[in-house]
N, CA, C and O atoms as a GROMACS GRO file, in nm:
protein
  592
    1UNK      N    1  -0.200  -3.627   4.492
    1UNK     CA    2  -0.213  -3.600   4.350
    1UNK      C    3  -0.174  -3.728   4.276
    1UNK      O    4  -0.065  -3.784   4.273
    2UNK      N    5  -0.301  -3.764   4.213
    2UNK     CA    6  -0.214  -3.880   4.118
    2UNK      C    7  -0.126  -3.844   4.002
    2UNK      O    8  -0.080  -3.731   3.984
    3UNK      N    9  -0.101  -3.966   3.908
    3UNK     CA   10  -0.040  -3.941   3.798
    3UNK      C   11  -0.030  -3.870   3.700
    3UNK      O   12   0.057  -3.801   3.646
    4UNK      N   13  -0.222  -3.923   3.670
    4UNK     CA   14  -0.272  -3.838   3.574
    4UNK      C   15  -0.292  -3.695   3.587
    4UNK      O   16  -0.293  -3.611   3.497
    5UNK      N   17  -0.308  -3.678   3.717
    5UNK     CA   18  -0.362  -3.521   3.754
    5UNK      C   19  -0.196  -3.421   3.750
    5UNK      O   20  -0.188  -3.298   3.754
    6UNK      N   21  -0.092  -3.510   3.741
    6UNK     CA   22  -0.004  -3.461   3.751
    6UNK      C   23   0.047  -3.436   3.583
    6UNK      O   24   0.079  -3.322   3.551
    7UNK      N   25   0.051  -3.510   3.515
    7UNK     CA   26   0.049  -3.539   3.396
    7UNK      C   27  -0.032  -3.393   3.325
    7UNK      O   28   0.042  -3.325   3.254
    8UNK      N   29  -0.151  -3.354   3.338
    8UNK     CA   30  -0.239  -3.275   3.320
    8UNK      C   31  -0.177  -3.134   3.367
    8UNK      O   32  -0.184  -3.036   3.293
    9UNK      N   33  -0.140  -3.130   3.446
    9UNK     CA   34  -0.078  -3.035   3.522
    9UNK      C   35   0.042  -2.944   3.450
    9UNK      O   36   0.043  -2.822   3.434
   10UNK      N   37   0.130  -3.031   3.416
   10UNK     CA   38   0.240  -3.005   3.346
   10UNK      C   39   0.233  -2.998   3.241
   10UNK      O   40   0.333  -2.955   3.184
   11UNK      N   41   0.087  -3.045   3.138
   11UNK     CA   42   0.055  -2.977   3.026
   11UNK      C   43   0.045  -2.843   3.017
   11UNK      O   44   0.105  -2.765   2.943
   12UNK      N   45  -0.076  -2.816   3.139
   12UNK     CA   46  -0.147  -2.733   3.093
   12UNK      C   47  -0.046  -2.588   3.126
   12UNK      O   48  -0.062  -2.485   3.060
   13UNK      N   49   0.060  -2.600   3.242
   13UNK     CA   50   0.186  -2.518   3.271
   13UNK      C   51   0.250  -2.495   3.126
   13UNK      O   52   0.238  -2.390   3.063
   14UNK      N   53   0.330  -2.627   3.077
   14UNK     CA   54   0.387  -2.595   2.929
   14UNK      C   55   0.292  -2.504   2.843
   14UNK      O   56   0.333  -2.406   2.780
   15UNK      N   57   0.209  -2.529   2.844
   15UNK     CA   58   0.095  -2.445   2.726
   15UNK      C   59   0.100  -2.296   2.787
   15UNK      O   60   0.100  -2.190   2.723
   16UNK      N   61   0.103  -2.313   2.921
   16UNK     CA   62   0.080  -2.156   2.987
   16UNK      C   63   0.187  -2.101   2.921
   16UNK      O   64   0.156  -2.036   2.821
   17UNK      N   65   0.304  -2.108   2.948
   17UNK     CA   66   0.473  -2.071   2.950
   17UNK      C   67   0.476  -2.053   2.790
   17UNK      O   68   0.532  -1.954   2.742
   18UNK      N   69   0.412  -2.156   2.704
   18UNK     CA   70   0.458  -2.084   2.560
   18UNK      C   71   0.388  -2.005   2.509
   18UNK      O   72   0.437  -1.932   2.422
   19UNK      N   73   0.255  -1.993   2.543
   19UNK     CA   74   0.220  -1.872   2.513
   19UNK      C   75   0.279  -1.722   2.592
   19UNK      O   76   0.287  -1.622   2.519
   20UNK      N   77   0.313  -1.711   2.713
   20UNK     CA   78   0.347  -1.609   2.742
   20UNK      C   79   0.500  -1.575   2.721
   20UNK      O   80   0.543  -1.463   2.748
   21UNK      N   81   0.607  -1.714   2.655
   21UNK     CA   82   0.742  -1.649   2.582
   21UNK      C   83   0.681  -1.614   2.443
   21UNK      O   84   0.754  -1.536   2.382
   22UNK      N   85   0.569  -1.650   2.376
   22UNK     CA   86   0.542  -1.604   2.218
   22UNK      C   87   0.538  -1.449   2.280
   22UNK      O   88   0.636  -1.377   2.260
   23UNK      N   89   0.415  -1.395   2.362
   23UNK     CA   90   0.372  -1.281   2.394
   23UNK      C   91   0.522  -1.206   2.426
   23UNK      O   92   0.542  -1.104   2.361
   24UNK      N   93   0.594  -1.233   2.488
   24UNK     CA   94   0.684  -1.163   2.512
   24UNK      C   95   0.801  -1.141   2.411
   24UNK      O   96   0.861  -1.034   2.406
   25UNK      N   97   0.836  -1.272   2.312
   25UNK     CA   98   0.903  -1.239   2.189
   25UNK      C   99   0.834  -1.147   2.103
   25UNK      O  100   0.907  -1.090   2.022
   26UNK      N  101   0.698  -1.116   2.101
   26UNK     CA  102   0.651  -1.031   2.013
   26UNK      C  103   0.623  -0.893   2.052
   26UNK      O  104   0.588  -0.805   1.974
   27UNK      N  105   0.644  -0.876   2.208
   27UNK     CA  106   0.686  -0.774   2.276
   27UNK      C  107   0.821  -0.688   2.243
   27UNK      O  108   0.810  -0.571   2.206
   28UNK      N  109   0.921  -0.736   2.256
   28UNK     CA  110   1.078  -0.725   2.253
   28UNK      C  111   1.121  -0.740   2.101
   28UNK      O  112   1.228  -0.718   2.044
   29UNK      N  113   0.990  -0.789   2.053
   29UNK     CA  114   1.080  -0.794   1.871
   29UNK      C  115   1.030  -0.592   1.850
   29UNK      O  116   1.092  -0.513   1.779
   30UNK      N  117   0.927  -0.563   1.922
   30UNK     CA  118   0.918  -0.420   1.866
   30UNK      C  119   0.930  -0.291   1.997
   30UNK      O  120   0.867  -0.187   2.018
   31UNK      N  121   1.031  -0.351   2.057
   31UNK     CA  122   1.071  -0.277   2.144
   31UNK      C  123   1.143  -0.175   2.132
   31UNK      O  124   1.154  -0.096   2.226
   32UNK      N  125   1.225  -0.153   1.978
   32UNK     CA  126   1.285  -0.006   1.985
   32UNK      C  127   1.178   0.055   1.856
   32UNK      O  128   1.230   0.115   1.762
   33UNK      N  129   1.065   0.041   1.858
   33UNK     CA  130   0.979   0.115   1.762
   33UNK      C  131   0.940   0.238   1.873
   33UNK      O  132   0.937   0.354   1.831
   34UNK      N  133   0.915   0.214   1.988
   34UNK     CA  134   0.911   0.382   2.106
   34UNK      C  135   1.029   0.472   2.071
   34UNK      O  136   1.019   0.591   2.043
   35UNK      N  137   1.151   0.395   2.078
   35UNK     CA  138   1.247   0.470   2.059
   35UNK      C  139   1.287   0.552   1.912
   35UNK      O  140   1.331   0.667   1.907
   36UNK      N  141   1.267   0.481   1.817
   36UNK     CA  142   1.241   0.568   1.688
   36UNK      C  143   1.187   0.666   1.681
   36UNK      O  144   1.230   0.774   1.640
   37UNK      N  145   1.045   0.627   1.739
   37UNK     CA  146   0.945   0.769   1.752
   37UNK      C  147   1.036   0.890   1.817
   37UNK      O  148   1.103   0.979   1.766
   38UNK      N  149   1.010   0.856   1.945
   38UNK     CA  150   1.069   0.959   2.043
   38UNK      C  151   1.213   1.010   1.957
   38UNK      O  152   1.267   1.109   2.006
   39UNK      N  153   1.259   0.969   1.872
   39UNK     CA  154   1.407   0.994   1.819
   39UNK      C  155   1.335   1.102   1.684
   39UNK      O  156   1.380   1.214   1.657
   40UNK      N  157   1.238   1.049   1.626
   40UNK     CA  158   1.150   1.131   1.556
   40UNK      C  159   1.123   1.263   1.561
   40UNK      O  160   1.160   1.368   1.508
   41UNK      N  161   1.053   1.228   1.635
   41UNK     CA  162   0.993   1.364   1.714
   41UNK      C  163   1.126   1.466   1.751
   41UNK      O  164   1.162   1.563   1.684
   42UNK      N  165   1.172   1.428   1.844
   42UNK     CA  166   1.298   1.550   1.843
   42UNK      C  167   1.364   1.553   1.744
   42UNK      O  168   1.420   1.663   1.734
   43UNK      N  169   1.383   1.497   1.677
   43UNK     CA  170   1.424   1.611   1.504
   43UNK      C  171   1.314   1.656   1.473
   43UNK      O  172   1.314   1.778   1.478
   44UNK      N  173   1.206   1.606   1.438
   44UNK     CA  174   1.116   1.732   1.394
   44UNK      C  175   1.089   1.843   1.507
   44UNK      O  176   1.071   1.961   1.480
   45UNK      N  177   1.088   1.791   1.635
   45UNK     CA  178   1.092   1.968   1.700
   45UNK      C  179   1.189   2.037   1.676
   45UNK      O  180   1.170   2.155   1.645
   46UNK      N  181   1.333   1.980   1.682
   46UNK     CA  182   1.460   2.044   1.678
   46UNK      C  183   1.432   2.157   1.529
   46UNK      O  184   1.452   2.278   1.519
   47UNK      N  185   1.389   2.079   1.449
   47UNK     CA  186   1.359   2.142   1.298
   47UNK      C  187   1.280   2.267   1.314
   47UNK      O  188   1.311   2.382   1.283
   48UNK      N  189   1.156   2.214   1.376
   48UNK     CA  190   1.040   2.359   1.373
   48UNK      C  191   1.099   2.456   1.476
   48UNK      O  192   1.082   2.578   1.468
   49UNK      N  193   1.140   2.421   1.534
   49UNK     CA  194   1.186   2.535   1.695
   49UNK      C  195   1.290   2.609   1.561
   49UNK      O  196   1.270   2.729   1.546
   50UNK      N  197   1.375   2.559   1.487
   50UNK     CA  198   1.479   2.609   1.440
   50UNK      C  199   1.402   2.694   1.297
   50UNK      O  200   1.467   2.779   1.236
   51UNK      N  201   1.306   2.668   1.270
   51UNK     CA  202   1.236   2.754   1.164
   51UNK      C  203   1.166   2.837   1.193
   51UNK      O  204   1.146   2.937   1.124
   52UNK      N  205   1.110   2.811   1.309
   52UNK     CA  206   1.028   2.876   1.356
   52UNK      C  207   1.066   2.998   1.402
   52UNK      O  208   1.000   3.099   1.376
   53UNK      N  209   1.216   3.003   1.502
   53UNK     CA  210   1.267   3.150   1.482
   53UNK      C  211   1.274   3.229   1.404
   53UNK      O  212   1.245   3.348   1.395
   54UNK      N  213   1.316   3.159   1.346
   54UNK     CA  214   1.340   3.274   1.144
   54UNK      C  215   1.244   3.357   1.182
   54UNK      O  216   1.151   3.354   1.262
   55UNK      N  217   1.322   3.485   1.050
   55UNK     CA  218   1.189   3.579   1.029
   55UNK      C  219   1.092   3.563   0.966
   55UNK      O  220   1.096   3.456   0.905
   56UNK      N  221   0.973   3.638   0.945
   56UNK     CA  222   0.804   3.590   0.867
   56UNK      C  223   0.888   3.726   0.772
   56UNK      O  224   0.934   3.840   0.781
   57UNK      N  225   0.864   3.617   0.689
   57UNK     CA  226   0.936   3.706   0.499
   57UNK      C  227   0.796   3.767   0.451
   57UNK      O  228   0.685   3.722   0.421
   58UNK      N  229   0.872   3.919   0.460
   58UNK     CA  230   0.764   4.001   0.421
   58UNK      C  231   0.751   4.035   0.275
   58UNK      O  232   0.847   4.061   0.202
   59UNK      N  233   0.607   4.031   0.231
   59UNK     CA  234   0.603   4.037   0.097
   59UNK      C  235   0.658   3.952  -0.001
   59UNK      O  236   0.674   3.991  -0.116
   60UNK      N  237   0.694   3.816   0.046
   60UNK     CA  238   0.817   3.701  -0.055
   60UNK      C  239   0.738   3.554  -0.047
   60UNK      O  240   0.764   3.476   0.045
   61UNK      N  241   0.651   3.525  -0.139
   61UNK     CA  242   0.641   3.449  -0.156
   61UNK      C  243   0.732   3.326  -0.159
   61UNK      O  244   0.854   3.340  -0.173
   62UNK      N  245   0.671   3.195  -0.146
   62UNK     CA  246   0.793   3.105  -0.066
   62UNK      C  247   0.835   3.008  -0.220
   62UNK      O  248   0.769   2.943  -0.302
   63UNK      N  249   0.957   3.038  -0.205
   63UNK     CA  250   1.021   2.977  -0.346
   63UNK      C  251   0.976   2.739  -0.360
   63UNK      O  252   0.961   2.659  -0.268
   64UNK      N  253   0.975   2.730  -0.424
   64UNK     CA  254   1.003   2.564  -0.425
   64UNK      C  255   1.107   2.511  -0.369
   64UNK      O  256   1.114   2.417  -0.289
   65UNK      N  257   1.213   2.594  -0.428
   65UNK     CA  258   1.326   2.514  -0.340
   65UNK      C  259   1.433   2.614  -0.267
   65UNK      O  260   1.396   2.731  -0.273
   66UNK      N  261   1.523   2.601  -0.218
   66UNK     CA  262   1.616   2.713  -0.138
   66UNK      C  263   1.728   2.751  -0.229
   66UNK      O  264   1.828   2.807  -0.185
   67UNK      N  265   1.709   2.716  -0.379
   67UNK     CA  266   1.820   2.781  -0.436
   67UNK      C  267   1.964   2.722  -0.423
   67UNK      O  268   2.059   2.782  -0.473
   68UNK      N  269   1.978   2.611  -0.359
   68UNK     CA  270   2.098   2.517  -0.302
   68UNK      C  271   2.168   2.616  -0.180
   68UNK      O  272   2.244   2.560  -0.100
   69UNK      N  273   2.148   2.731  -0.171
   69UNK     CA  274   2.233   2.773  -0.031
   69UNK      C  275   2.222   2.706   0.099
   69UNK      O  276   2.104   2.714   0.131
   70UNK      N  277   2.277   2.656   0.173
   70UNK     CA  278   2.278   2.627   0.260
   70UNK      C  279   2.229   2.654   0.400
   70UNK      O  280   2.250   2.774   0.420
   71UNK      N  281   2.183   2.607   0.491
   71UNK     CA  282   2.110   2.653   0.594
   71UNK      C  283   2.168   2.727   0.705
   71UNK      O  284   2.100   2.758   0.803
   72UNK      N  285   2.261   2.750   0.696
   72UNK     CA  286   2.364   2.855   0.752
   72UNK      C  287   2.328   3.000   0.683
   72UNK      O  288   2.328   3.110   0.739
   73UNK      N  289   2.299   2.973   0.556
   73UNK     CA  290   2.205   3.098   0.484
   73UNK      C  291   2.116   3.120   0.504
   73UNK      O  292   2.102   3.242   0.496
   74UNK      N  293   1.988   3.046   0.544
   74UNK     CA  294   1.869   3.082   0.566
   74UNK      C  295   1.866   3.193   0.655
   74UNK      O  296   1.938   3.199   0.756
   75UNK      N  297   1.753   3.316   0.607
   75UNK     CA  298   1.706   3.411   0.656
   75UNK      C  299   1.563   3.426   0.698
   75UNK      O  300   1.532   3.503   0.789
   76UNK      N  301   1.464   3.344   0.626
   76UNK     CA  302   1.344   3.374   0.692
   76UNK      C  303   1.273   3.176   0.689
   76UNK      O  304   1.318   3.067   0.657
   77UNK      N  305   1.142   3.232   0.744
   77UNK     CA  306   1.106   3.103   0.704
   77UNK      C  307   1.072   3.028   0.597
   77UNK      O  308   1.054   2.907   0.599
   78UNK      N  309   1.059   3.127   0.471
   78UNK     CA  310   1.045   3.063   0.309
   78UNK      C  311   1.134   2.971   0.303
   78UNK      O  312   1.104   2.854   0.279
   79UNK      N  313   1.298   3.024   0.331
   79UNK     CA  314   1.391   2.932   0.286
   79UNK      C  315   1.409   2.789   0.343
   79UNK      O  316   1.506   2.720   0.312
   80UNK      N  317   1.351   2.764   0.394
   80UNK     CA  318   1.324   2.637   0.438
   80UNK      C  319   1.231   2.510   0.373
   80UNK      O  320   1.228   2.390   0.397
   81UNK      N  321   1.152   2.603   0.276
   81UNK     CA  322   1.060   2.502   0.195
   81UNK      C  323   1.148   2.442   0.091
   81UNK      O  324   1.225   2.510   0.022
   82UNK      N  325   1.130   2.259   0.078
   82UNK     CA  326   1.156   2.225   0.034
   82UNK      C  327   1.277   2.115   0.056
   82UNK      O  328   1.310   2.020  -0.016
   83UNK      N  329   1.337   2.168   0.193
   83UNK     CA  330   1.466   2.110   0.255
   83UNK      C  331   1.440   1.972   0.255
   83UNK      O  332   1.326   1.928   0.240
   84UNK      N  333   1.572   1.877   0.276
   84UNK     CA  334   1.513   1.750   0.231
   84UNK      C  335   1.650   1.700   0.281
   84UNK      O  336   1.754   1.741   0.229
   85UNK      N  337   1.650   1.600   0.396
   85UNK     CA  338   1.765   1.568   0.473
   85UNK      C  339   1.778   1.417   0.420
   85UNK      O  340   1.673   1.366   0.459
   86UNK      N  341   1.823   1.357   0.378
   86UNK     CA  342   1.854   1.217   0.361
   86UNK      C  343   1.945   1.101   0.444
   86UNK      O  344   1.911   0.988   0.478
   87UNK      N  345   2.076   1.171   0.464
   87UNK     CA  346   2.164   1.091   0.541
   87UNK      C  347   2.294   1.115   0.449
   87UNK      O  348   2.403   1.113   0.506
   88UNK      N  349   2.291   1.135   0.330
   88UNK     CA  350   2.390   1.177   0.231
   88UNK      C  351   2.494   1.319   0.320
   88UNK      O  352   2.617   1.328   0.312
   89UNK      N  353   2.417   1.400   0.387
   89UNK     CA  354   2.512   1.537   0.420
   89UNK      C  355   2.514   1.512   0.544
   89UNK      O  356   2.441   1.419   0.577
   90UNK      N  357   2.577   1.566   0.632
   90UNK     CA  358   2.616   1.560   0.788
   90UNK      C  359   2.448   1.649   0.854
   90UNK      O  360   2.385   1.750   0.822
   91UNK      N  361   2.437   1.553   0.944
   91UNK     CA  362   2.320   1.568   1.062
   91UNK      C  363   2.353   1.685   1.152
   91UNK      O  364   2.415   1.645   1.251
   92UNK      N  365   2.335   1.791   1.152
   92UNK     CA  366   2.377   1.864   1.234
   92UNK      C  367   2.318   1.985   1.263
   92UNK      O  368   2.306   2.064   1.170
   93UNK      N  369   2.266   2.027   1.405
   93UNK     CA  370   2.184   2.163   1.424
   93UNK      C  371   2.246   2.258   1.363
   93UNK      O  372   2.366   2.251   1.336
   94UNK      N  373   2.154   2.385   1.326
   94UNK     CA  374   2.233   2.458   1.254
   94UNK      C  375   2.334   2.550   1.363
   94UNK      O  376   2.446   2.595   1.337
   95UNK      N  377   2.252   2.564   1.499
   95UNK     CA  378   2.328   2.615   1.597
   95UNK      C  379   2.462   2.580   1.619
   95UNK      O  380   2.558   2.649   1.653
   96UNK      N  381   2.452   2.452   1.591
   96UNK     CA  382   2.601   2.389   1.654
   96UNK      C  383   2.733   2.444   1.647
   96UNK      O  384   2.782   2.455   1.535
   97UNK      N  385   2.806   2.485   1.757
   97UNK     CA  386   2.937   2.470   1.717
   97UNK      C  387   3.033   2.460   1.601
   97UNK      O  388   3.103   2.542   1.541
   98UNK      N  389   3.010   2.326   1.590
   98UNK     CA  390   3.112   2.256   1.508
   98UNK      C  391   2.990   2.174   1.402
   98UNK      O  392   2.890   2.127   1.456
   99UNK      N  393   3.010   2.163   1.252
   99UNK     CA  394   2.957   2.120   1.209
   99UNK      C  395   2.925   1.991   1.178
   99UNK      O  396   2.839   1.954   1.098
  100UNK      N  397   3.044   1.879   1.286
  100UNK     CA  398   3.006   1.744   1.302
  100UNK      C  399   2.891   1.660   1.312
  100UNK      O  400   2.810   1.661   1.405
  101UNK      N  401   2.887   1.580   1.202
  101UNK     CA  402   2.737   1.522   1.241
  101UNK      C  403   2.724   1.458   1.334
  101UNK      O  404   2.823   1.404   1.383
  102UNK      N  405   2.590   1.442   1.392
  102UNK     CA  406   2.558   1.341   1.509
  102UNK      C  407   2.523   1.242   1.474
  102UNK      O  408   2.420   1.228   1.408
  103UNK      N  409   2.590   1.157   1.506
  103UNK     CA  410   2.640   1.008   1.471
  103UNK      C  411   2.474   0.914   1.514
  103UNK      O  412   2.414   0.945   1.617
  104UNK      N  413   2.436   0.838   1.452
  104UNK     CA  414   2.342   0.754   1.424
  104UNK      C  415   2.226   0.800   1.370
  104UNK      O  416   2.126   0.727   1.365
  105UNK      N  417   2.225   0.936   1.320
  105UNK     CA  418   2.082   0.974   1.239
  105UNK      C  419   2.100   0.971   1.132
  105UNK      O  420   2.055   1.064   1.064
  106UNK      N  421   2.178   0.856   1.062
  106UNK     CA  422   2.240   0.846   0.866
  106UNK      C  423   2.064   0.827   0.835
  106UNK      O  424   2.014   0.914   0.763
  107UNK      N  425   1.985   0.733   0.880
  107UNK     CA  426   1.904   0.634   0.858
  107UNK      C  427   1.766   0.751   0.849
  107UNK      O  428   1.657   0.729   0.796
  108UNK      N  429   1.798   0.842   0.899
  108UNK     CA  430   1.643   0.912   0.934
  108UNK      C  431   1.647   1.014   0.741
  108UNK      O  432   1.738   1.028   0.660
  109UNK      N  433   1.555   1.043   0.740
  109UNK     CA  434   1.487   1.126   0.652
  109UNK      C  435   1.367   1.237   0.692
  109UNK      O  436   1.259   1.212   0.746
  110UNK      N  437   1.430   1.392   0.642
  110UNK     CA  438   1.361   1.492   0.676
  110UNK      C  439   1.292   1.544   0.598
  110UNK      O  440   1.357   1.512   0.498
  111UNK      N  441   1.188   1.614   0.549
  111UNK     CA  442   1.128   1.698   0.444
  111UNK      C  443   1.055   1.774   0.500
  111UNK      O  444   0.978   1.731   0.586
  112UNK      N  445   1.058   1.936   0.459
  112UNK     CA  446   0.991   2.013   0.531
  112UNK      C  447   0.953   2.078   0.380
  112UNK      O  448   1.013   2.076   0.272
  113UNK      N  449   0.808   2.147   0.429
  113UNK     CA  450   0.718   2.189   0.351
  113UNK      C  451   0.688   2.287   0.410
  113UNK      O  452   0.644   2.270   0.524
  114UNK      N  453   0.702   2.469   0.339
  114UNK     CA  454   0.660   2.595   0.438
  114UNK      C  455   0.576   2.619   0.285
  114UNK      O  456   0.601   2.603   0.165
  115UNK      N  457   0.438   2.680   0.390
  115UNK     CA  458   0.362   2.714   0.270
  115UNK      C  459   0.275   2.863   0.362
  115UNK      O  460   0.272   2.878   0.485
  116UNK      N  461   0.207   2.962   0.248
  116UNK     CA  462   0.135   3.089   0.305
  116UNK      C  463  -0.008   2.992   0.345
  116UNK      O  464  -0.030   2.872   0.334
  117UNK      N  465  -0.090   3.102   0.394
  117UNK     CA  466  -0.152   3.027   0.510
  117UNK      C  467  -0.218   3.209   0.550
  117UNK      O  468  -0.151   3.312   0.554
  118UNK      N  469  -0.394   3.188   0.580
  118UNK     CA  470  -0.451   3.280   0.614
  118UNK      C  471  -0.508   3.248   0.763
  118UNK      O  472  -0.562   3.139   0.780
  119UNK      N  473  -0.500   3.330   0.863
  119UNK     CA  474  -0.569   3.273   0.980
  119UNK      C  475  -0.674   3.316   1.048
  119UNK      O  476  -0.665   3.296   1.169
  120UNK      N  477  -0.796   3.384   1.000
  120UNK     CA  478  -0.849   3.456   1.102
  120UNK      C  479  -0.836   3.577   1.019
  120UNK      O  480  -0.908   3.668   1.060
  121UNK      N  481  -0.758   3.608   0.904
  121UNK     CA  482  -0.719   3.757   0.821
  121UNK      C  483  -0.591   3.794   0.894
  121UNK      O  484  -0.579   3.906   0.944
  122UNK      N  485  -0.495   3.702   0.901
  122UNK     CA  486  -0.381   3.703   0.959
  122UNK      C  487  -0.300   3.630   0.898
  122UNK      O  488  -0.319   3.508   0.900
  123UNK      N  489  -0.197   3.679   0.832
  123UNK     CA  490  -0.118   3.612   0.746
  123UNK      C  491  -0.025   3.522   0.830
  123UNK      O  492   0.022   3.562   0.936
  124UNK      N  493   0.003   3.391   0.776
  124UNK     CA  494   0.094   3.302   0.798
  124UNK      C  495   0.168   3.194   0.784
  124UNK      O  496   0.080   3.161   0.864
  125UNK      N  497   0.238   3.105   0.767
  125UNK     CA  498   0.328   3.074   0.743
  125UNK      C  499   0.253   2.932   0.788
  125UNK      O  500   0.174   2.926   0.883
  126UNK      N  501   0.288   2.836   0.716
  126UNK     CA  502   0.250   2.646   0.778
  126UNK      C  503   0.351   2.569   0.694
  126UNK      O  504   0.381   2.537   0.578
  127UNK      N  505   0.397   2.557   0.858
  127UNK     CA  506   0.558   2.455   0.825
  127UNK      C  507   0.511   2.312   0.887
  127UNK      O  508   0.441   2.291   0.986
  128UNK      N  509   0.568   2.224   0.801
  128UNK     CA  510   0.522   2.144   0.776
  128UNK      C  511   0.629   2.029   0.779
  128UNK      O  512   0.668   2.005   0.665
  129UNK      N  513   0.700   1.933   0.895
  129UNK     CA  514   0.818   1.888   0.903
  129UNK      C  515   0.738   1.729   0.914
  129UNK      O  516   0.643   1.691   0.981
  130UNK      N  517   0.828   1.659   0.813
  130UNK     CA  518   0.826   1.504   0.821
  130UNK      C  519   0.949   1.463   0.864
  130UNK      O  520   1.047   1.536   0.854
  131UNK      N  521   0.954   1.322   0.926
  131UNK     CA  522   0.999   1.272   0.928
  131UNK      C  523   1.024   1.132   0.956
  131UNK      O  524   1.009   1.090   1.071
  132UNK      N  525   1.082   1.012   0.811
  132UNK     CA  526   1.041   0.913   0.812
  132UNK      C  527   1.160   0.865   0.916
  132UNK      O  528   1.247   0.951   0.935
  133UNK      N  529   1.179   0.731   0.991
  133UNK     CA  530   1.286   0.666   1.052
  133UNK      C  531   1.309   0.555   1.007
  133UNK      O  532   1.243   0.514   0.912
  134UNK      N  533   1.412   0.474   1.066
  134UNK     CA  534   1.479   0.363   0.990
  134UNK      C  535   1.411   0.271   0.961
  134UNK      O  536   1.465   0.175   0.907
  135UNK      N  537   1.252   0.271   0.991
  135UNK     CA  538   1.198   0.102   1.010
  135UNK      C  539   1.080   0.225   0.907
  135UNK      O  540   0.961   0.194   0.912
  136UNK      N  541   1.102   0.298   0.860
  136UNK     CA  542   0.997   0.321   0.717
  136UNK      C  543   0.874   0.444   0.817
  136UNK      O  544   0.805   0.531   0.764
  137UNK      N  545   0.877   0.427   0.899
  137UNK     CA  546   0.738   0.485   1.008
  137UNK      C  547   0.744   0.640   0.963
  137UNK      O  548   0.853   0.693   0.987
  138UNK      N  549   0.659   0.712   0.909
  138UNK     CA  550   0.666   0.865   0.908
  138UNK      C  551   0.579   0.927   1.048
  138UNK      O  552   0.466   0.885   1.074
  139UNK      N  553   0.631   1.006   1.111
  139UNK     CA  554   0.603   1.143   1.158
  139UNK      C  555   0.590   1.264   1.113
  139UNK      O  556   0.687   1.326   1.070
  140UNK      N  557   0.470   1.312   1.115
  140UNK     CA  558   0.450   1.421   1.090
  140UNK      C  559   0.440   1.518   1.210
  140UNK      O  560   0.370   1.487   1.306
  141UNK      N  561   0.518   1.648   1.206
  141UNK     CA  562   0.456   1.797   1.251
  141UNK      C  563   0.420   1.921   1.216
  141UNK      O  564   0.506   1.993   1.166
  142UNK      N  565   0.283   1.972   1.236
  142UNK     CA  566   0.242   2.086   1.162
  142UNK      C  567   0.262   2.224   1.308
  142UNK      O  568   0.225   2.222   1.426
  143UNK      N  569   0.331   2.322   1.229
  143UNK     CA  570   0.345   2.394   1.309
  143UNK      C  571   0.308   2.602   1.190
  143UNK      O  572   0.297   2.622   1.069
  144UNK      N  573   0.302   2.694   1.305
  144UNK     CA  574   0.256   2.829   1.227
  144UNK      C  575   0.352   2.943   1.285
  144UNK      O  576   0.390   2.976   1.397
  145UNK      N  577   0.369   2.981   1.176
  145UNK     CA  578   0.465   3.117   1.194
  145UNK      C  579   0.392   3.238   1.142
  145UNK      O  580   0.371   3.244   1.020
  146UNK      N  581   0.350   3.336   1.220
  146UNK     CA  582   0.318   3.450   1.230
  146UNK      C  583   0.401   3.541   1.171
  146UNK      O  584   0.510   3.518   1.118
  147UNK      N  585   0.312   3.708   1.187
  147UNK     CA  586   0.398   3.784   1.130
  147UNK      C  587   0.355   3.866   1.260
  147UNK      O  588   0.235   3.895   1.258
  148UNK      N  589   0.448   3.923   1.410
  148UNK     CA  590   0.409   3.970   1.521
  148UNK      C  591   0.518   4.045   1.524
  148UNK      O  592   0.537   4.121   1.619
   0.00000   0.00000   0.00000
C-alpha cells in the first residue's frame, strides 16, 4: 500500500466514523421519547380501566364538569367528564392505598372527555382520555362504556 492509498484510506474511514457518531447522537438524543409514550399510555389505560368500571348513569346526562368532588366520589361514568390532571394535585390511582403520589408524573397532563354516544341503537358512553407528556407529545385514547 502506498502513501497515497493510505492517505485516502484514512479519509475515507474518518468520514465513515462521523457520520455514523452524528447517526448515533441523533439516535440517543431521542431515546427516552419510547419511554414517555409507553409512560403515556399506562396512565391513560390506568384512567379508562378506572372509568370504565364505573356505572353507565342511567337517565343523567353528563354534566361539564364534576362539581369539584373528588374522585374518591365518583359514582358513574359522567363524573369523570371534564377531569383535568395537571401536576398541581398528587398523582395517584384512585384504588390506592395510601393517597401518596407517584413520584415523577408532576410533568404529565390528563384530560378526559365522557360524552353520550349511540351504537347500533345502543346507548353509550365515549370516554375519551388524553394525555400530553413532558416533551409536549399528546396521546390519545378512545374507549366505550355500555349500559349491560
Amino acid at each position: 500500500m502506498t502513501l497515497v492509498e493510505l492517505v485516502i484510506t484514512i479519509v475515507i474511514i474518518g468520514i465513515a466514523a462521523a457520520a455514523m457518531f452524528s447517526a448515533m447522537a441523533a439516535i440517543s438524543g431521542r431515546s427516552a421519547d419510547p419511554m414517555l409514550r409507553q409512560q403515556s399510555l399506562a396512565i391513560a389505560e390506568a384512567y379508562m380501566e378506572e372509568i370504565s368500571l364505573q356505572a353507565f348513569p342511567l337517565n343523567t346526562p353528563c354534566a361539564t364538569d364534576n362539581n369539584g368532588s373528588g374522585r374518591g366520589n365518583f359514582d358513574d361514568v359522567c363524573d369523570y367528564n371534564g377531569l383535568y390532571y395537571d401536576g398541581t394535585q398528587p398523582f395517584a390511582p384512585r384504588s390506592a392505598i395510601s393517597s401518596t403520589a407517584l413520584a415523577g408524573l408532576e410533568a404529565y397532563q390528563v384530560l378526559v372527555g365522557v360524552s353520550s354516544q349511540t351504537l347500533n341503537g345502543v346507548a353509550a358512553m365515549r370516554i375519551l382520555v388524553s394525555v400530553t407528556d413532558p416533551a409536549g407529545q399528546l396521546l390519545v385514547l378512545t374507549g366505550y362504556r355500555t349500559s349491560y
